[in-house]
GUKE-598954 format. One line per 2 residues: number of its first residue (from 0); their letters; for each residue z, x, y of C-alpha. Coordinates in steps of 0.25 Angstrom, whole numbers, padded with zeros to 4 digits. Example, Ala and Ser with C-alpha at 12.3 -4.5 7.8 and 13.67 -1.06 7.14 Angstrom:
<midrens>
0> AS> 0031:0049:-0018 | 0029:0055:-0004
</midrens>
This chain:
<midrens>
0> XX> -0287:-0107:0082 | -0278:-0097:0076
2> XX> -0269:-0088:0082 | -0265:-0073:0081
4> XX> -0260:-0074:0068 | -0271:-0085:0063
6> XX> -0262:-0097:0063 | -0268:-0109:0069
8> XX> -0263:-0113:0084 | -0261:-0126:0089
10> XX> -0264:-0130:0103 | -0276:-0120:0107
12> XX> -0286:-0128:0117 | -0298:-0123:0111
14> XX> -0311:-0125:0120 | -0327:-0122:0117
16> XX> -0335:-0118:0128 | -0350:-0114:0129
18> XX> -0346:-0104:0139 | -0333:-0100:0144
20> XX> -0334:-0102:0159 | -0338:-0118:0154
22> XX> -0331:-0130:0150 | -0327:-0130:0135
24> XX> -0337:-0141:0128 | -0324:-0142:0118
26> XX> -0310:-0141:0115 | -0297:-0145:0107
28> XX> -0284:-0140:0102 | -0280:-0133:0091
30> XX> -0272:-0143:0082 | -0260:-0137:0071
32> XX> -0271:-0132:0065 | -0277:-0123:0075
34> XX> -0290:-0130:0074 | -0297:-0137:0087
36> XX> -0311:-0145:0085 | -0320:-0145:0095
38> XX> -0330:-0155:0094 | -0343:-0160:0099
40> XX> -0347:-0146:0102 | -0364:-0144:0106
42> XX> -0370:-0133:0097 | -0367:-0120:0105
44> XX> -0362:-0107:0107 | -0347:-0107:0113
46> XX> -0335:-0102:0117 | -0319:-0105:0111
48> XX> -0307:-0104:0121 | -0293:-0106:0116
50> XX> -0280:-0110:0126 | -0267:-0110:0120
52> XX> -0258:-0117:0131 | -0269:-0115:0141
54> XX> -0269:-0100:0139 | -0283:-0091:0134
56> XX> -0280:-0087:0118 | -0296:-0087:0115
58> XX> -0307:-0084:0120 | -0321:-0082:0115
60> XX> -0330:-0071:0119 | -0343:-0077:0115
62> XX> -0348:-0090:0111 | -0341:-0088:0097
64> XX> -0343:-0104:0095 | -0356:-0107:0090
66> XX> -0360:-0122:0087 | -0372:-0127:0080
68> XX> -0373:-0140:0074 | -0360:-0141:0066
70> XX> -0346:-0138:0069 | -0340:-0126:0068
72> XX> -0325:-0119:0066 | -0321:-0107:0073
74> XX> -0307:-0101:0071 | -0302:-0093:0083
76> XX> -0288:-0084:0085 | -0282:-0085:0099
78> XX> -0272:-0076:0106 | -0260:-0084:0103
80> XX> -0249:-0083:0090 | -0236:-0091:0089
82> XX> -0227:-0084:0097 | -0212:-0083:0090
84> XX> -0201:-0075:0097 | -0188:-0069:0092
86> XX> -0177:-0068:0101 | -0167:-0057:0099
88> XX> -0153:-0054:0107 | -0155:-0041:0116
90> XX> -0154:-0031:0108 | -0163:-0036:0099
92> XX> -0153:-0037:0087 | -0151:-0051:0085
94> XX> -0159:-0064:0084 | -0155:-0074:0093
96> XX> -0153:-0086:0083 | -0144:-0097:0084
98> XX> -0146:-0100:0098 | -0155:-0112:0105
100> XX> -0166:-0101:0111 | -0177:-0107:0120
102> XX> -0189:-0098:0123 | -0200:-0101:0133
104> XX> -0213:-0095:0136 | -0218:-0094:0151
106> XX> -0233:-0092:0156 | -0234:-0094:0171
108> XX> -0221:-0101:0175 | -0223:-0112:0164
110> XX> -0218:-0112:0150 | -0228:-0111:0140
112> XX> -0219:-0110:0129 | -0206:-0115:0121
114> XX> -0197:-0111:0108 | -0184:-0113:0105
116> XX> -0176:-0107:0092 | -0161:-0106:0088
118> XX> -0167:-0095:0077 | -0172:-0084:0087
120> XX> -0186:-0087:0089 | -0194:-0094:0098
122> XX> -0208:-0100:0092 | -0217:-0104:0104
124> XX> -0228:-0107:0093 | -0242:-0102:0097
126> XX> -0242:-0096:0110 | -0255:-0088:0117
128> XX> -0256:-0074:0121 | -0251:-0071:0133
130> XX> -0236:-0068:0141 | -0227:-0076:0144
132> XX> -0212:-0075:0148 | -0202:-0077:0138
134> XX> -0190:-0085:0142 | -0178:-0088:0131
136> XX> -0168:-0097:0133 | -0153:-0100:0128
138> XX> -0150:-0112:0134 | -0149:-0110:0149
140> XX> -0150:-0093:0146 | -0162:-0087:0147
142> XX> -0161:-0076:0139 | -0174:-0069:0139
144> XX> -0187:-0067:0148 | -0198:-0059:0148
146> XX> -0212:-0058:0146 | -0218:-0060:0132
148> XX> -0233:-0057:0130 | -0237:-0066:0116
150> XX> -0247:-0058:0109 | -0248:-0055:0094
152> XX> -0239:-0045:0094 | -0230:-0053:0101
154> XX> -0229:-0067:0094 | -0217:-0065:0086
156> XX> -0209:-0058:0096 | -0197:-0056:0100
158> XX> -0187:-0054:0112 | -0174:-0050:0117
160> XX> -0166:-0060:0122 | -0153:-0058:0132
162> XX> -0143:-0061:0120 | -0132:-0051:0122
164> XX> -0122:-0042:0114 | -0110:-0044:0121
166> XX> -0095:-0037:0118 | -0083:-0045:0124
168> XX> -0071:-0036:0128 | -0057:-0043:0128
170> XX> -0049:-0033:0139 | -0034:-0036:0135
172> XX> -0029:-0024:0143 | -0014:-0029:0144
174> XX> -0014:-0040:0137 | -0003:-0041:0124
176> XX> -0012:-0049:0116 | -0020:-0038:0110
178> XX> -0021:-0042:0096 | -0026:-0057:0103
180> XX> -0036:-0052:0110 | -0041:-0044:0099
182> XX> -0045:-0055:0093 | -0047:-0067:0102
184> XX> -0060:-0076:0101 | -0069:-0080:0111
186> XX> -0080:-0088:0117 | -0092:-0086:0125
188> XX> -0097:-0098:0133 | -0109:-0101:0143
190> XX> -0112:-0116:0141 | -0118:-0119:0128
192> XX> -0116:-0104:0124 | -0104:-0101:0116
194> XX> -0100:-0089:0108 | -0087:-0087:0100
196> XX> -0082:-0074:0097 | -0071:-0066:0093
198> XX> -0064:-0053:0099 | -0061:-0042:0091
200> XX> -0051:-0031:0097 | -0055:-0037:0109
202> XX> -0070:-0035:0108 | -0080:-0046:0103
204> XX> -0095:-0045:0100 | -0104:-0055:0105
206> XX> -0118:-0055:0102 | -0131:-0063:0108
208> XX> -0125:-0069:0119 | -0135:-0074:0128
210> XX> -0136:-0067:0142 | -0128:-0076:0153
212> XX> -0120:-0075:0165 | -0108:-0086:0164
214> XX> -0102:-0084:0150 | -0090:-0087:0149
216> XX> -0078:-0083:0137 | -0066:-0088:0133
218> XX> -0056:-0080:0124 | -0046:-0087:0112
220> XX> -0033:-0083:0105 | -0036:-0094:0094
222> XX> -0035:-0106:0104 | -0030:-0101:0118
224> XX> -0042:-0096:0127 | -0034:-0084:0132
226> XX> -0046:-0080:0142 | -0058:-0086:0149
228> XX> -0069:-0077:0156 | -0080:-0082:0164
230> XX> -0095:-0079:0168 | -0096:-0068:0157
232> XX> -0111:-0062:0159 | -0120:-0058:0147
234> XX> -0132:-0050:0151 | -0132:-0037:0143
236> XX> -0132:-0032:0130 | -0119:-0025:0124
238> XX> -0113:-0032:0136 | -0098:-0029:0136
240> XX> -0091:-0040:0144 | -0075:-0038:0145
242> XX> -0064:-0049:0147 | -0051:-0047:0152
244> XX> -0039:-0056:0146 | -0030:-0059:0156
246> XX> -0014:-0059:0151 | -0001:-0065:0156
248> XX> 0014:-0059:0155 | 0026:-0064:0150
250> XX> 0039:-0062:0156 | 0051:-0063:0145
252> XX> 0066:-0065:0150 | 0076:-0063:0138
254> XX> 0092:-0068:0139 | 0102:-0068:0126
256> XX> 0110:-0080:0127 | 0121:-0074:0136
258> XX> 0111:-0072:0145 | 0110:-0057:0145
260> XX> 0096:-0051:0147 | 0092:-0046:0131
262> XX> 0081:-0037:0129 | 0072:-0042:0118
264> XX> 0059:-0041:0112 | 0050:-0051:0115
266> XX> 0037:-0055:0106 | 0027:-0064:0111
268> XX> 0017:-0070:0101 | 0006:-0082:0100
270> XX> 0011:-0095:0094 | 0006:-0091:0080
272> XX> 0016:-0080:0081 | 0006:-0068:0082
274> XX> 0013:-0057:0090 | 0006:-0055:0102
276> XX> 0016:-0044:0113 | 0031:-0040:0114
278> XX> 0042:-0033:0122 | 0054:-0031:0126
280> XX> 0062:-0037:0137 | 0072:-0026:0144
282> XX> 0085:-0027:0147 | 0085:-0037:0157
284> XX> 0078:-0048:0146 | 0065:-0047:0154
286> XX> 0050:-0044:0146 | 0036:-0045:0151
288> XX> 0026:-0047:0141 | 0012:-0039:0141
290> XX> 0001:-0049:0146 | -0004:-0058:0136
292> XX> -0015:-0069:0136 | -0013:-0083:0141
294> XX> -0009:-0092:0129 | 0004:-0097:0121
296> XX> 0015:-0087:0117 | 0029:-0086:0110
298> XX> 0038:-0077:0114 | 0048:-0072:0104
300> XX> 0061:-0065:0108 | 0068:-0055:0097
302> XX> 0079:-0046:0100 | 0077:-0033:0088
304> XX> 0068:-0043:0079 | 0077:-0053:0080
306> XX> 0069:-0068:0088 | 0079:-0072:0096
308> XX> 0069:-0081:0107 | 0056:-0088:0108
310> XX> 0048:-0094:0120 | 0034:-0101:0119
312> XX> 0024:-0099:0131 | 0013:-0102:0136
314> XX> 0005:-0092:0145 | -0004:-0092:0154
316> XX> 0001:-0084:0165 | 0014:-0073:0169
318> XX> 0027:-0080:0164 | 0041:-0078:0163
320> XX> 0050:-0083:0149 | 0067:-0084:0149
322> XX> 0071:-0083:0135 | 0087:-0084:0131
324> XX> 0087:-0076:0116 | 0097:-0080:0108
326> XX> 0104:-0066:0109 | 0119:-0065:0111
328> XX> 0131:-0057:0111 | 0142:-0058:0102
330> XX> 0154:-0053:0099 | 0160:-0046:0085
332> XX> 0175:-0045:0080 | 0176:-0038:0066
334> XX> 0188:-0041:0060 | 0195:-0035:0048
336> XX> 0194:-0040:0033 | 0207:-0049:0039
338> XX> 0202:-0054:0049 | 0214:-0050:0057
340> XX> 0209:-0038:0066 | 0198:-0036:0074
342> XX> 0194:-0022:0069 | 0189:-0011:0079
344> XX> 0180:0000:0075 | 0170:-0008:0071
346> XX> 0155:-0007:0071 | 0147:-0019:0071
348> XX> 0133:-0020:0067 | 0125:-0034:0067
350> XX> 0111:-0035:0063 | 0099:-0041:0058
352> XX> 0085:-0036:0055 | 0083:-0026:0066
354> XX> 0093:-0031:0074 | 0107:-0021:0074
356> XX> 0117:-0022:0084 | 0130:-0012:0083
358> XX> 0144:-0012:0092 | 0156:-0007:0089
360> XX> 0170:-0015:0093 | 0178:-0013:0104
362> XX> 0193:-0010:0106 | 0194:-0025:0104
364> XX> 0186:-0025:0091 | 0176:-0032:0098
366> XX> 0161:-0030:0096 | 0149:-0034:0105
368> XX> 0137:-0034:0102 | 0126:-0038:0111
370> XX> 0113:-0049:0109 | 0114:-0055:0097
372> XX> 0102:-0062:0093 | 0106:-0077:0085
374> XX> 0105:-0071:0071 | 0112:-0069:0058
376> XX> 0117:-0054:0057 | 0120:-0045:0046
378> XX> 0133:-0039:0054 | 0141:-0025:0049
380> XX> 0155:-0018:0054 | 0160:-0003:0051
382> XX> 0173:0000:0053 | 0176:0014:0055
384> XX> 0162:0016:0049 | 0163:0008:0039
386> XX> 0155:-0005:0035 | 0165:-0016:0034
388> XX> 0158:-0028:0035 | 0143:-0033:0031
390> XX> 0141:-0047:0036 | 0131:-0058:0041
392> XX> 0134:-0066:0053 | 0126:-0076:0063
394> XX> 0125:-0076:0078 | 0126:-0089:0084
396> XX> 0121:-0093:0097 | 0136:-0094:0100
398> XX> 0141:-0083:0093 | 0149:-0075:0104
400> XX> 0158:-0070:0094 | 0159:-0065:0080
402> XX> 0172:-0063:0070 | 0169:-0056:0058
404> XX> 0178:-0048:0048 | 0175:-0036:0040
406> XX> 0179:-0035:0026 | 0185:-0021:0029
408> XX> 0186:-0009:0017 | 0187:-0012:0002
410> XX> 0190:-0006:-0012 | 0180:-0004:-0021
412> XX> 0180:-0005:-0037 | 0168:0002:-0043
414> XX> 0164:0002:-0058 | 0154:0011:-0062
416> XX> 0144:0009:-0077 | 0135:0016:-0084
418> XX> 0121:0011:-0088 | 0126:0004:-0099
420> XX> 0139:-0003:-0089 | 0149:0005:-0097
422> XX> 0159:0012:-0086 | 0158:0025:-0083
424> XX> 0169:0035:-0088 | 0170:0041:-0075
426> XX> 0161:0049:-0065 | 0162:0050:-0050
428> XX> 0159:0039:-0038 | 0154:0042:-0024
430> XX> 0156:0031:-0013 | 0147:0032:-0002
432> XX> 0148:0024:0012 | 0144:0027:0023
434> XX> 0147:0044:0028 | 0158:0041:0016
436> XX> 0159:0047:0003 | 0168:0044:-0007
438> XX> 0171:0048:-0024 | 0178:0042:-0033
440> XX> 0180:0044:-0048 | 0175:0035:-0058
442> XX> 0185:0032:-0069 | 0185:0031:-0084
444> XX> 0181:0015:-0082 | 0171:0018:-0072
446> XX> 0178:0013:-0060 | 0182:0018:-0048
448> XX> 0190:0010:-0037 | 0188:0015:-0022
450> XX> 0196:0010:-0011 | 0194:0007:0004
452> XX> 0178:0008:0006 | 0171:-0001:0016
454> XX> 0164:-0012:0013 | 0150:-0008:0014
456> XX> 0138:-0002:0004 | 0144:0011:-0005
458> XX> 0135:0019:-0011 | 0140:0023:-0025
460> XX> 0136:0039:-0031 | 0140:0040:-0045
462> XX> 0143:0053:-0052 | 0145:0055:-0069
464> XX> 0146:0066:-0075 | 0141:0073:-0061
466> XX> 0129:0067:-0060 | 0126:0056:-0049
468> XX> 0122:0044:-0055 | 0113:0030:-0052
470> XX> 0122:0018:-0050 | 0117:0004:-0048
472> XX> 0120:0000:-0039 | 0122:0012:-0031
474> XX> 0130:0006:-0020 | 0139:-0007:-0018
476> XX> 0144:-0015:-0006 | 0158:-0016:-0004
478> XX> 0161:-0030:0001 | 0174:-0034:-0007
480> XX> 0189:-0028:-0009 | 0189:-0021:-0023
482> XX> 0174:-0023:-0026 | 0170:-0021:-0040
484> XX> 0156:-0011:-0040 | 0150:-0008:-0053
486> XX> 0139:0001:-0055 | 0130:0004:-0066
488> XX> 0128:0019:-0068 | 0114:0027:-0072
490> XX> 0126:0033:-0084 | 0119:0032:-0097
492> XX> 0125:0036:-0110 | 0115:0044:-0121
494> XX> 0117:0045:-0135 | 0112:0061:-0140
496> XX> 0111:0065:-0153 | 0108:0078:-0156
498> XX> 0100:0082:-0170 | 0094:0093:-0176
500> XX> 0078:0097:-0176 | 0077:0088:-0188
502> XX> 0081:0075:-0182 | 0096:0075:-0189
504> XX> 0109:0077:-0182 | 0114:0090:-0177
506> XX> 0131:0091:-0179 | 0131:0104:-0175
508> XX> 0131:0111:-0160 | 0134:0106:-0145
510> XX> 0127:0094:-0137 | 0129:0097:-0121
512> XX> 0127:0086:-0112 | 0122:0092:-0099
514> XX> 0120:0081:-0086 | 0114:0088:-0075
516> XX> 0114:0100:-0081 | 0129:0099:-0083
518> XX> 0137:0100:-0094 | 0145:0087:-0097
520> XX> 0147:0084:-0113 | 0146:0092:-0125
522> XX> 0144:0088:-0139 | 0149:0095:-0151
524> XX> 0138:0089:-0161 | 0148:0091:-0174
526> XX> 0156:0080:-0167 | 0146:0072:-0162
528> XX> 0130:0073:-0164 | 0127:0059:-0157
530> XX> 0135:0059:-0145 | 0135:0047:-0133
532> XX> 0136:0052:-0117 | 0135:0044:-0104
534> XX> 0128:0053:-0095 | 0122:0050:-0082
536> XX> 0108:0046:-0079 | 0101:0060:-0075
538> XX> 0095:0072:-0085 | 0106:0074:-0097
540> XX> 0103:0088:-0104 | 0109:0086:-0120
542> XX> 0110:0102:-0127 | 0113:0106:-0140
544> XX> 0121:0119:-0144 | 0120:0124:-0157
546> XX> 0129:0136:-0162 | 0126:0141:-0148
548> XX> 0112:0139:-0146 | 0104:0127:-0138
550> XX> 0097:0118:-0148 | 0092:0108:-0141
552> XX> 0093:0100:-0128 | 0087:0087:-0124
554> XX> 0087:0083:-0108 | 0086:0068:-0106
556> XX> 0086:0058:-0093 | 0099:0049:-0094
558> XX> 0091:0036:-0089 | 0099:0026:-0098
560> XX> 0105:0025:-0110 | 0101:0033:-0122
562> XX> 0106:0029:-0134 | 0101:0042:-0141
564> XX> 0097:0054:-0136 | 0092:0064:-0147
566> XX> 0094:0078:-0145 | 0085:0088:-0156
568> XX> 0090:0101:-0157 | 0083:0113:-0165
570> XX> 0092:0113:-0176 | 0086:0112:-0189
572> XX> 0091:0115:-0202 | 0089:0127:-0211
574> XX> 0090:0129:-0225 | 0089:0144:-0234
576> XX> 0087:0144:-0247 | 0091:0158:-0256
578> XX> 0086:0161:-0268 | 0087:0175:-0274
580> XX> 0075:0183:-0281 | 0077:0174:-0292
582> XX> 0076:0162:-0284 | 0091:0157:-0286
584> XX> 0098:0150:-0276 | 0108:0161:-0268
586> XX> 0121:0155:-0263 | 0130:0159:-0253
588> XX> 0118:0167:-0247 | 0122:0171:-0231
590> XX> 0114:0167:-0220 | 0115:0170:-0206
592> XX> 0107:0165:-0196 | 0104:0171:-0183
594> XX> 0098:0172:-0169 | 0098:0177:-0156
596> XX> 0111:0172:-0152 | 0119:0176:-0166
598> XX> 0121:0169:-0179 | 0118:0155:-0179
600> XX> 0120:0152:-0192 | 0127:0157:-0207
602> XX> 0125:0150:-0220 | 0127:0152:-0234
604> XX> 0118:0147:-0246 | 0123:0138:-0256
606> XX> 0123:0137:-0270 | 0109:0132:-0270
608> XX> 0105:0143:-0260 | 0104:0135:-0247
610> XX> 0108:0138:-0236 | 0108:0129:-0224
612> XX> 0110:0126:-0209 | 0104:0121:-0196
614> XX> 0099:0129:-0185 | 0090:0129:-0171
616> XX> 0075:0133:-0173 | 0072:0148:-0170
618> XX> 0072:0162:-0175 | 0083:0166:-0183
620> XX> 0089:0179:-0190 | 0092:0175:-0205
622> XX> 0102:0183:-0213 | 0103:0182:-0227
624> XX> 0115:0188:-0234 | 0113:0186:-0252
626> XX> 0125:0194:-0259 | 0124:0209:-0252
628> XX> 0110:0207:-0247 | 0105:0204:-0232
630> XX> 0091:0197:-0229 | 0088:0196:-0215
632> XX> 0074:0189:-0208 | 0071:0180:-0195
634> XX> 0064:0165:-0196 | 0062:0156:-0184
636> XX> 0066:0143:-0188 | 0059:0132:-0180
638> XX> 0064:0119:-0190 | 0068:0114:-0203
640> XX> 0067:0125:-0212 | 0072:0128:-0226
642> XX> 0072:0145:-0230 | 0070:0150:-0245
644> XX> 0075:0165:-0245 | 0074:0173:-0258
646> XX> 0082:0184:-0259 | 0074:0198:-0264
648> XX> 0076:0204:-0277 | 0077:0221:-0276
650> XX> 0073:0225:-0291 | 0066:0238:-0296
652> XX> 0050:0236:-0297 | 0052:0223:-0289
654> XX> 0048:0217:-0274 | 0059:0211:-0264
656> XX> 0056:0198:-0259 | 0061:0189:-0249
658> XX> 0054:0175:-0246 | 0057:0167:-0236
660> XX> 0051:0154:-0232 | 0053:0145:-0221
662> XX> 0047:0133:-0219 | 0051:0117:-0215
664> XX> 0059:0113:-0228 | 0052:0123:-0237
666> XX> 0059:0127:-0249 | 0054:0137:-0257
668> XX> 0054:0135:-0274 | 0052:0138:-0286
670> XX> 0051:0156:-0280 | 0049:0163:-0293
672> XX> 0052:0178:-0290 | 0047:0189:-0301
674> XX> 0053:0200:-0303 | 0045:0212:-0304
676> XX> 0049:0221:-0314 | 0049:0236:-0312
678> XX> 0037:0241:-0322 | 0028:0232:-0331
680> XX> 0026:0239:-0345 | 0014:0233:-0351
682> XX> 0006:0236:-0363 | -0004:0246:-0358
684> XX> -0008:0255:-0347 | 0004:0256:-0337
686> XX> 0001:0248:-0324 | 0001:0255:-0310
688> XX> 0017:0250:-0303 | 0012:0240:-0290
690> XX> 0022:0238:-0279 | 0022:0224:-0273
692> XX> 0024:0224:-0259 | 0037:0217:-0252
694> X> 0035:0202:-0247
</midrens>
């Protein structure tokens, strides 16, 4: 016997009948197998019927058996299949797995058959054609029924069961612990049912949770139950089920220690410290907190960031807290540098971190100031508008009265250096407190003594040689009587040296020392071509004159010492050499050199006919004066140069020339001039007289 799918079944009551209305002459039961034996069977014509659990799956329609003397085997397929069925949530998304499912099918009130599964599906094992209703259990909850027709088709099946999404909403309206509830956990209980979860932002997602009518869910802060809801019912899908956390409120009273109301802030936290609300209690020392869930608390009591009182409760309804700060008033006497008088006009500042408190004194120099908290205090005094005193002090919880003198107004030494700690050679100072502004000059030695400044941080300007300059530090605290200061400048001094275009020293013309585009030194470099300044740090401007004209000028930053500074100007040397038409040296040849601007320059040739000089690169106008005779021309000189000038030769039948060559250090030799006679008579015909053109 094999079923739909031609696997063998066990348990089919198989029965051979000559005719179908008669008694079977034979039967059995399928084994593991699916075979039955039927035995002792009379030759003949018969029919096969087939039950499984007493229900029809097979039926001949004719006498299909037929025996005639020996046996015989017949396989048969009846309406039945292993029937295996998968059980999904509601939706149909999720397999249900995990959980002990118990399925049962009914035919006429009875049960026919049984699975279970923790996987998701039920295996009845072989079960015949026909409908049945489907019951699945999880524990005590039936969580599905319907009818379920097992045909082919339907053997491995599957059902919807009544496991539901369900969203849990946290309702905190009112409640202070917001960020707690955002992320409290909770359980979902029905007696052997029990699901964790977690709420986020007040919302948690659970998923397959079996249809029921009494749940029940407790919420957590870690280990305090902060609510507890009963008969919760699950019977839908998407199902949004709401719970509203009950709070409680706090009332805070708040006295310093003499007993006067104090207005505070007050900061209520969990044990581990996490901040949970706060406010403010009014002037009569009274607060009431925001409602906040049932567990243990701290309250903490600060007066402008400062704690001054704690308290530890335990809530689980409305409740009132006294709290005494340790806040009092106290009373300031300033005295003077003597401690003789109490000084009036005095302002008084005590603070500490945000804390400030301000009074001024009275007509009996007395100064109140009003809720202390028990702290240690930086403490200030201006008289007449001046700081006078800088001081640390400590409140005590019996401090009703404090006696503190100020160090009153001092003289000041200050001691000014350059980068290199020499002292300055003079300059200007500014003093700065306050609305005040004083100057004082700076003398030869760099110091400066100031009298009668108050004791309190000056800010120091320096000025030299008109320019404001960086000091370190830039400001000092007066604390003591004739207080020495010393300040470290940004003053540099720089080395210059001036040189010509090629490199050597130029002992002729004016070096200008500009700072700020202001004139401050100049340099006669005949006295001195390598000169030392001490200039202030800023953009220092170095320009060379030369016989009236500008040959050069270097801009530099002054950022620290600069043991040399080159300054290249244009000035090159120049050297003539004149010859005459025979090529001997001419001395005491007159040149004069000229520009835009005038003569720049007259020299005479010597014995070797040279004469020699140095001027700036450019164009020039050259005169030469040879005896009675004037020879003129232009030549842009643009480095270096040596000249070679040959004076013409006027002669009868003769050309005039003049050469002139200029080139770095080119020197023109061995320039043979012929002389060209005035006719050539030669033996013969007489030659046609050429003219040879001027060069």
């Amino acid at each position: 016997v094999e079923d739909r799918f031609g696997s063998p079944v066990e348990g089919v009551k198989v029965y051979l009948k000559p005719d179908l209305e008669e008694e079977a002459i034979s039967t059995d039961v399928t084994d593991i197998d699916g075979e039955a034996v039927l035995k002792l069977v009379p030759n003949g014509r018969y029919y096969i019927e087939a039950y499984l659990k007493d229900i029809l799956v097979y039926q001949s329609e004719s006498k299909e058996v037929y025996v005639s003397g020996s046996d015989k085997s017949k396989t048969i397929t009846v309406d039945a299949a292993k029937l295996n069925i998968t059980v999904y949530d509601y939706d149909g998304a999720d397999m249900i797995k995990g959980e002990d499912l118990r399925g049962e099918l009914v035919k006429g009130g009875e049960i026919f058959g049984e699975a279970e599964t923790t996987d998701g599906v039920l295996r009845f094992g072989h079960i015949p054609f026909a409908e049945f209703t489907l019951k699945i259990y999880l524990g005590d909850l039936q969580v599905y029924s319907s009818k379920y027709t097992v045909e082919k088709e339907t053997a491995k099946g599957s059902v919807r069961a009544e496991f539901y999404d369900v969203t849990v909403k946290v309702n905190s309206t009112g409640l202070a612990n917001q960020s707690i509830v955002e992320s409290l956990k909770g359980v979902l209980k029905r007696r052997d049912i029990e699901r964790e979860f977690n709420i986020v932002n007040c919302v948690a997602k659970l998923e397959n949770v079996p249809t029921a009518k009494d749940y029940m869910i407790q919420l957590y802060f870690e280990d305090e139950k902060v609510g507890e809801f009963h008969d919760i019912e699950v019977n839908e899908e998407n199902q949004e089920i709401e719970l509203r956390l009950k709070g409680y409120v706090v009332k805070v009273i708040v006295r310093n220690i003499d007993g006067e109301p104090l207005s505070s802030d007050i900061v209520i936290a969990l044990p581990t410290g996490e901040r949970v609300t706060s406010f403010k209690t009014a002037e009569d020392g009274s607060g009431l907190s925001a409602p906040l869930l049932p567990m243990p608390y701290d309250i903490h009591v600060y007066l402008e960031g400062i704690p001054v009182g704690e308290e530890e409760i335990s809530l689980s309804s409305d409740m009132e807290v006294s709290i005494t700060a340790s806040v009092r008033n106290v009373i300031f006497k300033i005295y003077d540098r003597d401690g003789q008088d109490i000084l009036k006009n005095v302002k008084l500042e005590v603070s500490t971190g945000k804390l400030k408190r301000t009074a001024s004194s009275d007509e009996e120099g007395n100064i109140l100031i009003k809720n202390l908290p028990i702290h240690d205090y930086k403490i200030f005094a201006w008289y007449f508008g001046f700081k006078v005193l800088e001081d640390r002090i400590m409140i005590e919880p019996d401090t009703k009265e404090l006696e503190i003198k100020a160090l009153g107004v001092l003289d000041a030494r200050l001691r000014f250096l350059d980068s290199r700690k020499n002292p300055l050679d003079g300059g200007e100072v500014l003093l700065i407190f306050g609305n005040e502004e004083l100057k004082a000059e700076i003398g030869k030695d760099g110091s400066v003594r100031v009298e009668n400044l108050p004791n309190t941080t000056i800010t120091i300007k320096l000025f030299y040689k008109g320019v404001e300059v960086d000091t370190q530090p830039r400001e000092f605290n007066l604390r003591m009587d004739e207080m020495l200061a010393i300040f470290s400048s940004r003053v540099h001094q720089a080395t210059f040296k001036i040189l010509r275009g090629d490199g050597k020293p130029l002992r002729e013309g004016i070096a200008e020392i500009y700072v700020e585009g202001n004139l401050t030194s100049t340099h006669d470099l005949k006295d001195e071509n390598v000169f030392t300044e001490r200039l202030p740090e800023t953009d220092i401007l170095v320009r060379v004159e030369f016989r009236g004209r500008s040959v050069g000028e270097k801009v530099i930053y002054l950022g620290e010492t600069m043991k040399e500074v080159s300054v290249t100007t244009s000035i090159y040397p120049f050297e003539m050499r004149i010859h005459d038409s025979a090529g001997n040296p001419v001395k005491d040849a007159l040149v004069t050199i000229s520009d835009k601007f005038g003569k720049l320059a007259e020299i005479m040739s010597n014995d070797k006919g040279v004469a020699t000089t140095i001027i700036p690169i450019g164009k020039y106008n050259f005169t030469v004066f040879v005896g009675n005779q004037t020879y003129s021309y232009t030549l842009e000189i643009k480095k270096k140069m040596t000249f070679n000038f040959l004076c013409p030769s006027r002669q009868p039948m003769s050309f005039e020339l003049i050469i002139a060559l200029a080139a770095v250090d080119l020197v023109v030799s061995g320039l043979t001039i012929s002389k060209l006679s005035g006719s050539f008579r030669r033996t013969g015909r007489r030659r046609r007289r050429r003219r040879v053109p001027r060069i």
